[in-house]
N, C-alpha and C positions, 0 to 999 in steps of 0.2 A: 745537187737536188736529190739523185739517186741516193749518196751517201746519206745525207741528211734522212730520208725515208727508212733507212735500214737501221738505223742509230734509235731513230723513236723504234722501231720495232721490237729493235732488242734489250731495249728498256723495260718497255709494256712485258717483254715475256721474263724479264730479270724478276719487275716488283708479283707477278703471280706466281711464279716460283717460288719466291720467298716469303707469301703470304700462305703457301699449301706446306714450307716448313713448319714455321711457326704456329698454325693450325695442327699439325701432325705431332710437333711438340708438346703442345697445350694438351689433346687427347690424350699423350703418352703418359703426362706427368698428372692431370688426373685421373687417369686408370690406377697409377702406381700410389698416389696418393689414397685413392678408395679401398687400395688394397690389404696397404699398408694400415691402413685404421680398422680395418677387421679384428676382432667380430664388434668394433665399435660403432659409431655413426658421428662419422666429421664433415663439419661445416664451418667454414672459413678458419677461423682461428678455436673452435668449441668443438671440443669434444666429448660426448656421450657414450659414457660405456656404462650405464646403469643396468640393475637388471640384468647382469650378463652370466650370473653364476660364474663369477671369477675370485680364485684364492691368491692371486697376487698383482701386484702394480704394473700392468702392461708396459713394456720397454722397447714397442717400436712405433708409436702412437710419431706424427707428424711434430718435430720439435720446436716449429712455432706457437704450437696452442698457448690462449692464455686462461680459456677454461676448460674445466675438467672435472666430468662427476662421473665418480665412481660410486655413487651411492646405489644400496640393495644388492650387494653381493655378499659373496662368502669370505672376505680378507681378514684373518685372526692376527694378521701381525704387520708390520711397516718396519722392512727392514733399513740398515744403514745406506744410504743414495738411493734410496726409491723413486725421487723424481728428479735426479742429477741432469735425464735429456731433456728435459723440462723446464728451463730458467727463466722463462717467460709470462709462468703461470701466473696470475692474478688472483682466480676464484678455482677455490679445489673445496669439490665436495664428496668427504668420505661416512655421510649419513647410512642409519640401518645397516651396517655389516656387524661384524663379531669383535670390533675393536675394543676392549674393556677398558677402562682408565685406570693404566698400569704402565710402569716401566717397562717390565718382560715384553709389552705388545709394542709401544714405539720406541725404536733405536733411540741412542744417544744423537745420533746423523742420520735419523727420518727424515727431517726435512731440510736438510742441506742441500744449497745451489737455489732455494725458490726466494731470491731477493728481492723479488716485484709481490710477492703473495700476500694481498690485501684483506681478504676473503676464506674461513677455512671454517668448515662445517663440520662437524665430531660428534652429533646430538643422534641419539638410536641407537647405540651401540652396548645399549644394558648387557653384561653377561652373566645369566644366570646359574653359572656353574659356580661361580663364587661364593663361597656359602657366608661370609663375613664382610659386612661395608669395610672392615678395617683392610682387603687388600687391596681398596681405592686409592688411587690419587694421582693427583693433576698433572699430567707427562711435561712439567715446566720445563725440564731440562732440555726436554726435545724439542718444544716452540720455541725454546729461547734465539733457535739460529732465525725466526723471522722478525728478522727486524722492521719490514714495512707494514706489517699483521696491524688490521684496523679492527675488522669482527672476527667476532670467535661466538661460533653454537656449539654449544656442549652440554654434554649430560651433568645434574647435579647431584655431588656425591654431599651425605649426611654428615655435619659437624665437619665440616673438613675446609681448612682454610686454602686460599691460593696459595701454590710453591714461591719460594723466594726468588725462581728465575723471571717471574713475570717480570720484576723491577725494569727485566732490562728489552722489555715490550714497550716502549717508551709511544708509539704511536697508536696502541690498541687503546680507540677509544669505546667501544661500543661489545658487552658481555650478552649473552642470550643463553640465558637457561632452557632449555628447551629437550623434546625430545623425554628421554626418562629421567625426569628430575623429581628427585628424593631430599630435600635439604634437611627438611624437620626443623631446623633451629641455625638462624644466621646469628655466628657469633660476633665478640666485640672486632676480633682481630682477622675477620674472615677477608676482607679488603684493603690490607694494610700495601701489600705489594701493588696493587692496580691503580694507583689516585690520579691517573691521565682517563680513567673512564670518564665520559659522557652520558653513554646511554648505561642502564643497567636493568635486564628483563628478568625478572623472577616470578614472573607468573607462572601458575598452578605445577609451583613445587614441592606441595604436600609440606607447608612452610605453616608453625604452629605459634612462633613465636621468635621476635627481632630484638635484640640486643637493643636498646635507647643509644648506644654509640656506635652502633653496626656503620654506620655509610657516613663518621665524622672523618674518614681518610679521601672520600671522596670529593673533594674541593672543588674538581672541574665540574662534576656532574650535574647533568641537562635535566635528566629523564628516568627517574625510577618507577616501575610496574610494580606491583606487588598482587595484583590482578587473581582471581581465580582460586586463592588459599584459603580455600570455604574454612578451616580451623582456626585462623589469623585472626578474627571479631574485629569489628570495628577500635577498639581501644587498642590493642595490638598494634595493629597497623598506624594509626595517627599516631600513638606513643612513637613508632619509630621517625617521626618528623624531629626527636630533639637530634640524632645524628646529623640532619641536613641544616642545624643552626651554622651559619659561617660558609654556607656552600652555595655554589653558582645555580642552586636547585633551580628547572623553572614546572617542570611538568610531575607531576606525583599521580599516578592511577592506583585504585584502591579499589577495583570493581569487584563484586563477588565475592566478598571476605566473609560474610557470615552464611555459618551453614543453610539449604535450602527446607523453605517451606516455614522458617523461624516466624513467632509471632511477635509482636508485641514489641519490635525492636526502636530501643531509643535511642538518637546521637545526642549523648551528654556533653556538654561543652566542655568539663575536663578533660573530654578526649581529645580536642581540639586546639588546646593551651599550646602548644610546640609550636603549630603551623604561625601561629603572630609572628615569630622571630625568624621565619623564613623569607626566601626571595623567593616563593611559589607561587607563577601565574597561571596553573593550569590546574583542577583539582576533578578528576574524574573517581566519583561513587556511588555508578550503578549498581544493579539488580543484587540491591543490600536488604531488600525489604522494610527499611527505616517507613514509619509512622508517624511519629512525634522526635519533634527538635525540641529541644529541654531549652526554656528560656531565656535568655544571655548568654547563648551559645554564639551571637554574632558580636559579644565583645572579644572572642578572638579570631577576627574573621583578618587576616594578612591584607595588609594594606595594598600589596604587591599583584594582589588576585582580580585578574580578572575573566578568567573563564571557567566557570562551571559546568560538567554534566554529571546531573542526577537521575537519570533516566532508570525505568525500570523497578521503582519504588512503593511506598504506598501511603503517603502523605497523606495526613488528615489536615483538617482547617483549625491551627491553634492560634493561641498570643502570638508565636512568633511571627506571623502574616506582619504584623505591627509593627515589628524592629528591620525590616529590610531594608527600612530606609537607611539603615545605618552600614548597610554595604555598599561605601562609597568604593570607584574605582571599577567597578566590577560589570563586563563590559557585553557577554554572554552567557547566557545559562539554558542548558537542556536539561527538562525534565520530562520524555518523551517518555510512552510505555508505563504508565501509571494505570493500576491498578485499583481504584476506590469506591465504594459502595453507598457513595450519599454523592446529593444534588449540590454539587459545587456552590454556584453561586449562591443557591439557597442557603446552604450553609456560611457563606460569606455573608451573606446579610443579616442573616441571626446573630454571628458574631462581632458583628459593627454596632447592631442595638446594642448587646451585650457589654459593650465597651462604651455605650452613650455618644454613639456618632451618629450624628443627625443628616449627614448626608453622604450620598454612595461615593465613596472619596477613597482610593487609594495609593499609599505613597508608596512607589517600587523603590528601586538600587536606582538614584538620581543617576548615574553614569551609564546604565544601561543601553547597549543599542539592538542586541538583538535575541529575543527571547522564543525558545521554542519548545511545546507540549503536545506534540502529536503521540496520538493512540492514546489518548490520557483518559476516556470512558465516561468525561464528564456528566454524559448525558440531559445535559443543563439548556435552559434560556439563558441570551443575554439581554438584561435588561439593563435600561439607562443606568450608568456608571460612570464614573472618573477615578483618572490614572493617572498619577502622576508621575508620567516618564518621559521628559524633555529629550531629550537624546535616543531616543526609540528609534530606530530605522527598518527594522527586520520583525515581523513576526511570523511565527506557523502555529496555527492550532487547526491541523488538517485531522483527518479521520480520528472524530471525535464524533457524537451523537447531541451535535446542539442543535436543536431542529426547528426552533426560533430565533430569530437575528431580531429585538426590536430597536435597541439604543436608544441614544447615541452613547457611542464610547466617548466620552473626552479626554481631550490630555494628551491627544498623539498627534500633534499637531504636526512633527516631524517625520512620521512615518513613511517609509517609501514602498516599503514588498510589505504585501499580506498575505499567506495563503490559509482558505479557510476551507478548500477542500474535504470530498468525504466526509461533508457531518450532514448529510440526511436532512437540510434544511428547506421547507416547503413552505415559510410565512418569511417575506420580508417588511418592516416599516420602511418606508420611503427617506424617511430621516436616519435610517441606519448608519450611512456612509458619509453623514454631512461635515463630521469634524475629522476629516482625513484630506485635509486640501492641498498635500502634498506628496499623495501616495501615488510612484510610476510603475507597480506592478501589483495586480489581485487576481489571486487565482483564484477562483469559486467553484471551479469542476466540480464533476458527479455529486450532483446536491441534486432537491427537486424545485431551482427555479423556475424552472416553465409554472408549477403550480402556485409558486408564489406570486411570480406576474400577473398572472389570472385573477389571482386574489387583488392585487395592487390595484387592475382593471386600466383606468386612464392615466394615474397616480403611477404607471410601471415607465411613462415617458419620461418621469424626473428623477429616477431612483440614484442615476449619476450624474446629478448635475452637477454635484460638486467637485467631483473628481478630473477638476481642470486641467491635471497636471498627468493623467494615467497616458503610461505608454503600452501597457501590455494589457490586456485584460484576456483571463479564460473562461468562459462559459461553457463548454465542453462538454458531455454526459448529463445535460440536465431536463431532457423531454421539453424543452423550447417550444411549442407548435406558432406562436408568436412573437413580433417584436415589434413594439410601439414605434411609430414612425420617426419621434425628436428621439429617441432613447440615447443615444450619441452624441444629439444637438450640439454640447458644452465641451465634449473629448475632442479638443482640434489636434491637442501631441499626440493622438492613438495608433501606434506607426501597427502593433500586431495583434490582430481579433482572432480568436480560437471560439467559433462555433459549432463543429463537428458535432458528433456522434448526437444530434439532437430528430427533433419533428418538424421543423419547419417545411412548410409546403409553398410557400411565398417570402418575397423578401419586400419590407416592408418602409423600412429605418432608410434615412436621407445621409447621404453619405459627403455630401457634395463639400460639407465644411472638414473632411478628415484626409487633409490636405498630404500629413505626414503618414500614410498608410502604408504600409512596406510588405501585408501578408495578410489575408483573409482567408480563412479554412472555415469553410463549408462542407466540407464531406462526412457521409453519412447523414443525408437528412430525408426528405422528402420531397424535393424539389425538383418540378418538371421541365422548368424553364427558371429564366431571369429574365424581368420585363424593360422595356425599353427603358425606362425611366432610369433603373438599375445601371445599366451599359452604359449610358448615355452620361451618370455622374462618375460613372467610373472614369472615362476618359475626360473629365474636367481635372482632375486628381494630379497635382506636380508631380507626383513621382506615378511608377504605373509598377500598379500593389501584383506581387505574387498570387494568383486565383485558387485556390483548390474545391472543386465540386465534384469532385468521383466520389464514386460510392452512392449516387443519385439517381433515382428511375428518370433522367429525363426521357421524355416526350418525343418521339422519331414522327409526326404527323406535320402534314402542309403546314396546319398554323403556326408550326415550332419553328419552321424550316429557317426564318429568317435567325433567328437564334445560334441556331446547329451551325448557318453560315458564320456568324459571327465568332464560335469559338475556333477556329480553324483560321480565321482573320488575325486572334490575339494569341495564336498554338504558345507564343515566345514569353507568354504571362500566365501562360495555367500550367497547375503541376500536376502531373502525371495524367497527360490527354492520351497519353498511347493507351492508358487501361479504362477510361471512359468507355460506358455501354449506353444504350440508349433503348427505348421498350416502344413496341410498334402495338398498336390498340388488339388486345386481345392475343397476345404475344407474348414471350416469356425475354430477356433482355439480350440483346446482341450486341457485338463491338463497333464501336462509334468511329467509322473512319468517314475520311473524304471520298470514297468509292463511294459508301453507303449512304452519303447528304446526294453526292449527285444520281443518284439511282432515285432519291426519293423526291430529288427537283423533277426530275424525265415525268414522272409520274404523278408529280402536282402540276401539269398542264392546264388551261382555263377547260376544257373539254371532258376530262375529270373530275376537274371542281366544281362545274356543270354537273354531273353525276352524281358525286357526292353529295351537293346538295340537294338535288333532289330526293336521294335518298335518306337524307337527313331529313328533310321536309316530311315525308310521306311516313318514316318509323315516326316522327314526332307527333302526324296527326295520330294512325293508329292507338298510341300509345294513351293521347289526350279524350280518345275515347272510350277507351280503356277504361280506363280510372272515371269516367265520367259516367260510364254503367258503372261498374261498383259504385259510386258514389250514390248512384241513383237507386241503386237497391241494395242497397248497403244491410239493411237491418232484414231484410229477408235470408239473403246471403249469409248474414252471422244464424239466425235463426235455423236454417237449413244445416249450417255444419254442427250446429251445436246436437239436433236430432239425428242427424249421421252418426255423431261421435258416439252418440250412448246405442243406436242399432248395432254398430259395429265394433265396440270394443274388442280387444280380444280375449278369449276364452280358456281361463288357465281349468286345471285338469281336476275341479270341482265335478260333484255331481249335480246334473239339471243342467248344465255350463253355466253354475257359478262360479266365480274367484273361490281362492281354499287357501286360507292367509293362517302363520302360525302363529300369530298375536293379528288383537284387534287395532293395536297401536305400538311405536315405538315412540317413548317417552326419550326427549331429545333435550337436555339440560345442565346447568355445571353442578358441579360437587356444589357447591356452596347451598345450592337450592334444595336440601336433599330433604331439608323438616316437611318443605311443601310435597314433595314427590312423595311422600311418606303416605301423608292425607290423600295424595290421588290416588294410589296405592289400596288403599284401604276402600275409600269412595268405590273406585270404578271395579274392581278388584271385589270387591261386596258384593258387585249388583252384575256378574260372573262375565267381566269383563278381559279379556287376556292381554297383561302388558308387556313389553320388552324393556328391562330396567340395567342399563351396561354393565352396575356394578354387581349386580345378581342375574342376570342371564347370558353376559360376553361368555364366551366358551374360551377359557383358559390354553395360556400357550401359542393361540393366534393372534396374529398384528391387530392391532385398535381398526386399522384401517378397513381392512377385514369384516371385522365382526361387523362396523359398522353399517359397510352395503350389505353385509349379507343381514343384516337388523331392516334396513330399511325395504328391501326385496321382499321379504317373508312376514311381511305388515301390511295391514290396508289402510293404514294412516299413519302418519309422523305428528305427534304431537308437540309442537315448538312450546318450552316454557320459557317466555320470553321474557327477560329482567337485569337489571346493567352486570348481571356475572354472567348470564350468556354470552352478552356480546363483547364482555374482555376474555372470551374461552376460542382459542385457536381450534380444538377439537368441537366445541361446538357448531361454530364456522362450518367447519366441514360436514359436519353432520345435516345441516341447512341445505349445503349445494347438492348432496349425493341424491336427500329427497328430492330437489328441483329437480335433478336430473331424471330421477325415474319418472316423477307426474310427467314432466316431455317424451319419453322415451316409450314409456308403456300407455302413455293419453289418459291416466286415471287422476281421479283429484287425490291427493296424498298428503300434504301440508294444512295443518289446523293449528291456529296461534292463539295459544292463552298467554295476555300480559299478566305478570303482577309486580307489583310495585313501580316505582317510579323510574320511567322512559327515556330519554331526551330524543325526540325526531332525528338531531343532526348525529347520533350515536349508531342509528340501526343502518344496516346494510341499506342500498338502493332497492334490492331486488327484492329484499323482506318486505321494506317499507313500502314500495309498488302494489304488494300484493296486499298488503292490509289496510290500504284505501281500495282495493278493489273487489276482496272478497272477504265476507265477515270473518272477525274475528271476535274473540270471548273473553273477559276483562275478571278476574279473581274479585271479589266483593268485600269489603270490610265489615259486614253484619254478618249475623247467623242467621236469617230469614231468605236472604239476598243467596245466601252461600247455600242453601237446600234447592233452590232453584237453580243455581249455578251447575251441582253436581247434577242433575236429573238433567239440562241441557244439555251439557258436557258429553254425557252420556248417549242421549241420541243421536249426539253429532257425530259419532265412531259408527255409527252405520253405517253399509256399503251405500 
């Protein structure tokens, strides 16, 4: 027994002993290791010695790394066994040092022993001591020892083909120009040694012009860029597509080939004739500034294609609208970032008369699924139209400026994702969303529904009835203050509702059939509570939805209280309850804990709410009678303050204590009105009237903004000439409010409104229009009888 007790003992003290080696060891060997990598920084198998102001290839670095960057020092040369203690290396990157593309700088046995090195970076290393591209050229001799070499970044030297060692690069599939690349001219024979490339990047290599046979060596090839060669022109660049006849071609980027700011640019469809006899399914030619597609440009449209992006352009609305039908196959297209100066659809419709098409009918790319034109400035209505895109599935035409939605679109019967995002839309028709009865995702964020639904009124409870199949819906940023009670009714798959950043102060909408609800975001609104009715269908709900309502002034009072219990009952459903606050009446918001509900139960005792009410009782009689004298003497009351106001004015630094104003008026109008202002001018100005006219009395050099208060300050009247260039004038606007602001601020009457010409009620400001059913205003006359009486009124009414 003794024995056996002494035996465990000196077990237990064998395995702590040899767990305080092996710890001792482990410290030792990363000391040695940390030290060892100076003045580098290693981690696990990576080593980082960038930036270190070093002139040669570190040689005591940890001999497992498998990477390695040495890039942004000072290394002018790679001598023979540079990285011989390094056989493991994978990715070595010797970017931005003084390495020039020269024999003299890499050994014949630079890179001997790195038989795993997949990975090698060479791009930065311009040297501008060379006074001649001619002492360039490609250190083939010295890559030749890697044989596993997949990428290669390197700098582009001018007219200068690849050395004959590449041949025997037999797994380098992927070239990057990059870094300081200078090509000028890709010749016929420039790629004869590489034909295992894949990728080929030669974007912005100062590239003017491609050889028609340049990349026919390239047979394997996935992926050539040409991207960025603002001097290449559109014909350049698609000319070099006859190279890629016979080639495993699938992606061609052509973005940015024509110089910037060009006008007038057209893709002619001779430009285009190569791409037919390719295998190119990907065709990127952005920010090209094309305009006009030249005609029959889509009879050489590659049969093979099916993704397009044109983003960044500036398309106008021609014939060719008409022939896309004949881009069968074609599966995606971006043309996001569009730049155009006319009313889209307006102009679509013109050119449909034009063409003798009697109905809004349009035929897309029949094989189309997903088409996208965001930032495209359309500034358009959509009005009822047809599309015909049977295989549609994806659209986005987000931040764009359509500001009416009325439809219906037809023709997208298949559609599933819509986002219509950021276009400033405040009108919706109810029948907008009727021919989409298969769409399971619409974003509508930051638009201005809430004013549309208002608009809608009763007609906002069916605005999604058809949308039987939606799983996602976003309403998000759109000033919501409500929501029709069925508005849901018909969305039973609606697993996630995004109502955030809105006005809702009540919840209103029956939830009890959105069986599949998985996430309701409510935060950021104006909600004090959630009423029983609310809670109560939440927990009918098969699944029990993720809640989020932070961000909301609720309610900390007795009447809430059962509420407040409740959220603390479902903590395991709402997200993020630790940063819930809650607002106690006349209180600024505090953190919503469970301390804080039972501090506020202690305190809603029946003995308190005995109290309460009574003192709720007794502020509400006071208050009822309150209002019930003023009501009763109402009009003596207004009488009395109105004879205060003019005893009491106050008294600017006039003699007698009158006002001492340096105009009798500031004449407040747009340019457009200026013939009239002329006349007034002359009128009140005649009969030794002092005006203030912006574009002859603004004092030069000061902000508009400026001149303006200080225009309305040093006037005893603002003269509003009121007329539809007023109220589409931004500066006039202002000019309207800064008056209001002084007649409130200093008590004098300031604002006088002469209409001329023709008005519309629903055009004027509220607070204009307020004021000119309440206080006269003076109307411009179309006789010359009418108009001598006009100016003699006018006239008196600019006295103090």
């Amino acid at each position: 027994m003794q024995s056996t007790y002494i035996s465990s003992t000196m077990r237990i003290i064998y395995v702590i002993a040899l767990e305080t080696v092996l710890v001792t060891l482990s410290q030792q060997r990363a000391t040695q290791h940390s030290t060892a990598c100076k003045p580098c920084l290693c981690k696990q198998r990576y080593a980082d010695c960038s930036s270190r102001i070093l002139t040669a290839v570190p040689q005591h670095l940890p001999t497992n790394i498998t990477h390695l960057s040495l890039r942004n020092n000072s290394l002018e040369e790679i001598k023979n066994g540079s990285f011989i203690h390094y056989p493991g290396l994978t990715d070595l990157n010797l970017e931005d040092n003084k390495l020039s593309l020269s024999s003299n700088v890499y050994s014949p046995c630079a890179f001997c022993g790195l038989v795993q090195l997949r990975v090698l970076r060479l791009s930065g290393n311009f040297d501008s001591a060379l006074n001649t591209p001619l002492n360039y050229s490609y250190p083939d001799k010295s890559l030749r020892q890697l044989k596993s070499l997949e990428e290669l970044y390197i700098d582009g030297i001018p007219k200068t083909p690849m050395g004959t060692a590449f041949r025997e690069l037999t797994n380098l599939t992927s070239l990057i120009y990059t870094g300081h690349c200078n090509l000028l001219y890709i010749q016929e024979n420039m790629f004869v040694t590489t034909p295992n490339l894949k990728l080929l990047n030669l974007s912005r290599c100062h590239i003017n012009d491609i050889h028609r046979n340049a990349f026919s060596p390239l047979k394997n090839i996935h992926t050539i860029d040409v991207s960025g060669n603002t001097g290449l022109g559109l014909s350049n660049a698609t000319n070099s597509a006859y190279g890629m006849i016979g080639t495993k071609i699938k992606v061609f980027k052509m973005n940015q080939v024509v110089p910037p700011f060009t006008i007038g640019v057209v893709a002619k469809k001779t430009s285009f004739k190569y791409l037919r006899n390719t295998s190119i399914q990907e065709l990127h030619a952005g920010h090209n500034f094309i305009e006009i597609l030249e005609g029959g440009i889509f009879d050489f449209y590659p049969p093979t294609l099916a993704r397009v992006s044109i983003v960044d352009n500036r398309f106008t609305v021609g014939v060719y609208v008409y022939d896309i039908m004949k881009l069968k196959g074609l599966k995606s297209i971006d043309m996001s970032d569009m730049s155009i100066s006319h009313h889209f659809f307006r102009k679509f419709s013109k050119q449909q008369r034009r063409n003798q098409y009697t109905d809004q009918v349009f035929f897309g790319p029949p094989d189309l699924e997903n088409f996208t034109a965001r930032n495209y400035q359309m500034n358009s209505v959509i009005s009822s139209i047809h599309i015909k895109l049977p295989n549609i599935n994806s659209i986005d035409i987000s931040n764009n400026v359509i500001t009416k939605w009325k439809g219906p679109i037809k023709g997208l019967k298949s559609l599933k994702r819509a986002d219509l995002s950021y276009n400033f839309c405040s009108y919706i028709e109810k029948r907008f969303f009727s021919e989409w009865p298969n769409l399971t995702f619409l974003n509508i964020s930051n638009n201005l529904i809430g004013d549309a639904l208002r608009t809608l009124g009763k007609d906002s409870g069916t605005i999604f009835q058809n949308l039987t199949n939606i799983e996602t819906l976003d309403l998000s940023g759109n000033r919501i203050r409500f929501l029709h009670q069925h508005i849901f009714q018909t969305n039973t798959k609606l697993s996630h509702l995004d109502l955030s950043n809105n006005e809702l102060r009540d919840w209103e909408p029956d939830i009890r059939q959105l069986k599949n609800l998985n996430y309701l975001d409510l935060n950021q609104n104006q909600l004090r509570t959630l009423g029983f009715t609310f809670r109560e269908s939440l927990g009918t709900l098969s699944k029990n939805p993720t809640l989020d309502i932070s961000q909301n002034p609720l309610s900390c009072t007795c009447e809430n209280l059962e509420f407040l219990n409740w959220l603390f009952q479902h903590a395991m459903y709402l997200k993020n309850l630790s940063n819930y606050t809650c607002v106690h009446p006349m209180n600024t918001p505090i953190p919503l804990t469970e301390e804080e509900v039972d501090g506020l139960q202690r305190q809603c005792k029946p003995l308190f709410g005995i109290i309460t009410s009574c003192l709720v009782g007794i502020t509400f009689t006071l208050s009822f009678s309150v209002m019930a004298l003023v009501y009763r003497y109402r009009w003596k009351l207004r009488y009395l303050y109105y004879v205060a106001r003019d005893r009491y004015r106050p008294v600017g630094g006039g003699v007698g204590g009158e006002l001492e104003y340096d105009f009798d008026a500031f004449v407040s109008c747009s340019d457009e009105d200026l013939d009239f202002v002329g006349k007034l001018v002359c009128q009140l100005e005649g009969q030794g009237r002092r005006l203030c006219i912006h574009h002859r009395d603004f004092k030069p050099g000061e902000p508009i903004a400026s001149n303006i208060v200080k225009a309305v300050q040093t006037s005893r009247r603002t003269l509003i000439i009121l007329s539809p260039n007023f109220l589409s004038s931004t500066w006039c606007r202002y000019e309207f409010e800064m008056a209001k602001m002084e007649g409130v601020y200093e008590a004098r009457s300031v604002i006088l409104v002469v209409k001329i010409g023709e008005v519309e009620a629903e055009s004027v400001p509220r607070e204009l229009l307020y004021m000119m059913k309440t206080d006269s205003y003076t109307e411009y006359p179309e006789n010359a009888v009418d108009q001598a009486t006009f100016w003699i009124a006018l006239n008196e009414a600019l006295e103090d």
